[in-house]
N, C-alpha and C positions, 0 to 999 in steps of 0.2 A: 198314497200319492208320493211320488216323487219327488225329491228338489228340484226344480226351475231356473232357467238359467239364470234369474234375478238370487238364488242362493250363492253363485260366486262372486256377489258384493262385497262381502267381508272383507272389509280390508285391513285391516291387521289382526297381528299374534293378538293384541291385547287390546284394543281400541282406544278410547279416551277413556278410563274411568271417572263415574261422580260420584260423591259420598250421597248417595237419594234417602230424604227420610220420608215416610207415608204420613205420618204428620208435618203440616208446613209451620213455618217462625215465626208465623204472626200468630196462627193459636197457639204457642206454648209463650210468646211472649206476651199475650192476654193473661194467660192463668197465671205469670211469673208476677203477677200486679192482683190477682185475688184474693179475696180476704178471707179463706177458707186456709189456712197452714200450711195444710195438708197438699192441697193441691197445688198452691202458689211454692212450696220447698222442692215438690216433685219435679214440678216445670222447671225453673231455674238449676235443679241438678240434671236433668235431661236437655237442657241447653246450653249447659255445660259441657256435657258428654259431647252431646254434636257439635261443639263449635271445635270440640279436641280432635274426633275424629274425621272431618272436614278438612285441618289442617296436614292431619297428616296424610291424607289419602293427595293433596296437593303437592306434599313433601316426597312421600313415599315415591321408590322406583319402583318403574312394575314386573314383580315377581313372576318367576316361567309356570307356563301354565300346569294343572298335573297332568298326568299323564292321561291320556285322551281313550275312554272304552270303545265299545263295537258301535256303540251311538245306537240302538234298536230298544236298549231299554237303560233307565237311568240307572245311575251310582250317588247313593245319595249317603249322605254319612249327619248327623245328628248328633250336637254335641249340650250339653247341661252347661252354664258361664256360673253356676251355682248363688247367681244376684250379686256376682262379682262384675268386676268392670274388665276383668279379664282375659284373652278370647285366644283361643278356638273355645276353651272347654275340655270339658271330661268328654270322650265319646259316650253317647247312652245306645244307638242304637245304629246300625249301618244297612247295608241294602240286604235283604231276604231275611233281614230279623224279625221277629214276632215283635208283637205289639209290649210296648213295657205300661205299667202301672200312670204313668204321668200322662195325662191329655192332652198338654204343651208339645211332648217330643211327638206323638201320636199325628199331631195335628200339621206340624211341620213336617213331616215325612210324606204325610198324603199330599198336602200341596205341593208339595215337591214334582210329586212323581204326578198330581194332576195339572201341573203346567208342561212337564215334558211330555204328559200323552198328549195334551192340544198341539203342541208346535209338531213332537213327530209326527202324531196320526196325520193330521190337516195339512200341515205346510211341508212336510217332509224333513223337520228340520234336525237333525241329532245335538239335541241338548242346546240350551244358551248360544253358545258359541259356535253351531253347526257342525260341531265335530268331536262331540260325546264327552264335553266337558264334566266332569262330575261334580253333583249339589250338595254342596254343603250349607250346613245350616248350624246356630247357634240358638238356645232360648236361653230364659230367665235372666238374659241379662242385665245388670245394674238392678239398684234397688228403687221400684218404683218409675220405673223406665216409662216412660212416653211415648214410646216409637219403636217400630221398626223400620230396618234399613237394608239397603247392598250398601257394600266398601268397595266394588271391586271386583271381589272376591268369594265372599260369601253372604247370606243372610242372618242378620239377628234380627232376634225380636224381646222387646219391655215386656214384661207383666203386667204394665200401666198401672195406676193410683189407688184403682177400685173407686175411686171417686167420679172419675172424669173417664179415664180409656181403664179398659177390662184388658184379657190377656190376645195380644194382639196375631196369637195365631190363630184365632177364630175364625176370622173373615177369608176366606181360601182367595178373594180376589186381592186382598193386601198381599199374598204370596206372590201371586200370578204378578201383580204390578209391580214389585220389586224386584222379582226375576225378569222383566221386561225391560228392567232399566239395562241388566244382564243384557239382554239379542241389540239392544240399541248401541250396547259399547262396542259390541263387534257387528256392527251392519253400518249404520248411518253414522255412529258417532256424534250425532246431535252436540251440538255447544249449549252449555248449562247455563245458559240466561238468555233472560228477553224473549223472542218469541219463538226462537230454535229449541230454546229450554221446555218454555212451553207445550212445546209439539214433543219433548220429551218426556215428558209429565203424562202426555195426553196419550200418548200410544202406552205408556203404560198403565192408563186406566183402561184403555181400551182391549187390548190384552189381557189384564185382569180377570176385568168384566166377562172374557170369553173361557178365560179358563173356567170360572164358574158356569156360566151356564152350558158349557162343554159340559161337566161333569156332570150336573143337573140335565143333561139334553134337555133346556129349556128353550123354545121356540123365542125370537126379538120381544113377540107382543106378551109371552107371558114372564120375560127375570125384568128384574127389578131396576134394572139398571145404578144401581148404588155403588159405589165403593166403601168398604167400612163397615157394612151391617153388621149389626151385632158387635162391636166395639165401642159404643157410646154406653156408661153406667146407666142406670134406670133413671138416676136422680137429672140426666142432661136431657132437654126437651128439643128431640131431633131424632131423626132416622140413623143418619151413615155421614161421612167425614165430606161425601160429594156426591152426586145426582149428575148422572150424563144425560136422563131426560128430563130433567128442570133444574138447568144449574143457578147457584142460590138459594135452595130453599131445602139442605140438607140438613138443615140445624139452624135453630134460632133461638137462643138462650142465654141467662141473666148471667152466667159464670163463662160461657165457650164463647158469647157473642152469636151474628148472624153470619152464616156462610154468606163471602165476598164474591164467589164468582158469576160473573157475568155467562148468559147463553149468547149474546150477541157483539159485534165489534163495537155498537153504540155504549158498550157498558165497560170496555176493552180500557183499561189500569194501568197507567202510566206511573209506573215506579222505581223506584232504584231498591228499593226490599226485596227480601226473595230471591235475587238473583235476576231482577226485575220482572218478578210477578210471576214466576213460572208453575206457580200452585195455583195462584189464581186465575189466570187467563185462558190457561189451561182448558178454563171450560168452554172454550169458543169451539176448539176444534172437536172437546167431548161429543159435544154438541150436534155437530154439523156429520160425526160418526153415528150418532143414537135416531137421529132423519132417517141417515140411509139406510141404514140396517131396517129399520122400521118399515120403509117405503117398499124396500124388496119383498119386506115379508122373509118367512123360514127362520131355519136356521141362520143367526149371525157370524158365525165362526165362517161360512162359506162363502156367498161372492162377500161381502160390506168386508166382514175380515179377509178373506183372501185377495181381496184391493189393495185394504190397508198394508197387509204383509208384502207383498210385492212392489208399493212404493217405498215402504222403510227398508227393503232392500237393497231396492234402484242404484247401477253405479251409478245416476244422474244425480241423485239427492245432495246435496252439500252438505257438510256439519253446518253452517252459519244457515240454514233454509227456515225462512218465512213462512206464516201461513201461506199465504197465497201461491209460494214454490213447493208445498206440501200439497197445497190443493191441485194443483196443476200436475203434479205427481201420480194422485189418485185418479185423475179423469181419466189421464195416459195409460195406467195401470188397466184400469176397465176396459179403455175401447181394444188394448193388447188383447186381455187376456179373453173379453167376452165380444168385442165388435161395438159398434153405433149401434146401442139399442135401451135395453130395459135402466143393466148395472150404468152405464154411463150416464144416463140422464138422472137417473135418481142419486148420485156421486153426484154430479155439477149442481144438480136444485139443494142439495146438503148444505153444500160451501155456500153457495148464496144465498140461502134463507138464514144462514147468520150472521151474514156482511163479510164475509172476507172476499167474494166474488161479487161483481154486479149483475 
């Protein structure tokens, strides 16, 4: 498929960048209060790290972009931070290299190049940026790291605790959803708080979620719809970090606490944390995504995703857009791309069976 003329949205070289972490601040400021050492020393140095690199991604100008490939297939470069606080890294591995001995750089390499074949194959999109940006990535960051992130720039990823989070390039939809926050900096630009933030949070679970079951070619009714599998230690009583088909109930445990997010606006978190909740409310629109896809049936990467991408394209979308200016986005998106029929009505019953719509 080709790019759509919703692909000359981009509007800028660089967009707005956010410092996104896939862990949010209230669970590591839970563990930074546990009475386990281990865990409770890990969190408070990894929320350290992130409040430093937050800062300076606010401070920082933004650097030119690299030089831009043929965009048909990615450029990805892999570097080792050697559990230093460091970055870039030692390079371990670059594009058409053999696989090295380490599972970490292994792992980040493939999600790599398995979110660029979702956006190129489906959306047409050449890389992040639409214009063959190359992926770079970082691991073994810090010691005992909590998270992974985008700066901007590039991807790092923690080794986590071994207590609490495992090594955090496991989950290939942790990839996809930080590389998401990547296509949002240069398409929408979404503003990182409150409900704009949200809807940034939420296209990049949704994104995520598709690069995996892309790579899996897992039909809506059989992935799991999780963010995070396989990231939670054996000792935490929980699935995955979030649930797009029952938000809330991705964890519920004595040390992590219970997952806060709401599926509907009746549950909708009036805060000034987070950026005002943008982890958490996040799961309204997960939500009202994991309907539609569901209700079409198939493949979700095709119409439920190919809505979603074509509204997070939209010149109409504003960075400051609301649910309801998102939802409104998507109905318009369907009846464009598909007419009054199947994709639209099952788009507009989405948004409304989770209250953002009446």
């Amino acid at each position: 498929m080709e790019p759509t003329a919703h692909g000359a949205a981009d509007r800028t070289p660089g967009g707005r960048a956010c410092f996104c972490t896939i862990v949010p601040p209230h669970v590591l400021d839970r563990l930074a209060e546990a009475g386990d050492a281990a865990v409770r020393d890990a969190a408070r140095r990894s929320l350290a790290l992130d409040a430093r690199h937050r800062e300076n991604r606010v401070l920082a100008r933004r650097a030119a972009p690299p030089p831009a490939t043929a965009g048909d297939r990615p450029e990805r470069t892999v570097r080792d931070a050697r559990h230093t606080e460091h970055l870039p890294g030692r390079t371990v591995r670059r594009e058409g290299g053999a696989a090295v001995a380490d599972g970490s750089v292994n792992r980040a390499y493939d999600g790599l190049g398995a979110t660029f074949a979702l956006y190129r194959a489906v959306y047409g999109r050449r890389s992040i940026d639409g214009a063959g940006l190359p992926l770079d990535a970082t691991v073994h960051y810090g010691r005992d790291y909590d998270n992974a992130f985008w700066d901007g720039e590039r991807m790092v990823f923690g080794d986590g605790d071994g207590e609490v989070f495992g090594d955090f390039t496991v989950p290939l939809d942790v990839i996809g959803h930080e590389l998401t926050h990547g296509v949002t900096q240069y398409t929408a630009e979404l503003e990182y708080r409150g409900q704009s933030g949200a809807l940034n949070e939420s296209l990049s679970d949704v994104f995520g979620s598709l690069v995996k079951q892309y790579a899996l070619q897992q039909t809506a009714d059989r992935a799991d719809w999780l963010i995070g599998a396989g990231l939670l230690a054996p000792r935490v009583h929980g699935v995955a970090l979030r649930s797009m088909r029952a938000p809330g109930t991705a964890y519920d445990d004595e040390v992590l606490g219970k997952d806060p997010q709401p599926a509907t606006m009746d549950g909708y978190v009036d805060t000034r944390d987070d950026d005002g909740g943008v982890h958490i409310n996040s799961g309204i629109p997960n939500h009202a995504f994991y309907l539609a896809a569901t209700a079409l049936g198939g493949n979700a990467w095709e119409r439920a995703g190919q809505v979603w991408y074509d509204a997070l394209t939209s010149p109409g979308l504003r960075p400051d857009a609301d649910f309801a200016a998102f939802a409104a986005a998507t109905v318009e998106a369907a009846r464009a791309r598909y007419g009054e029929g199947r994709e639209a009505d099952a788009v507009a019953k989405g948004w409304a069976q989770v209250g953002v719509t009446g």
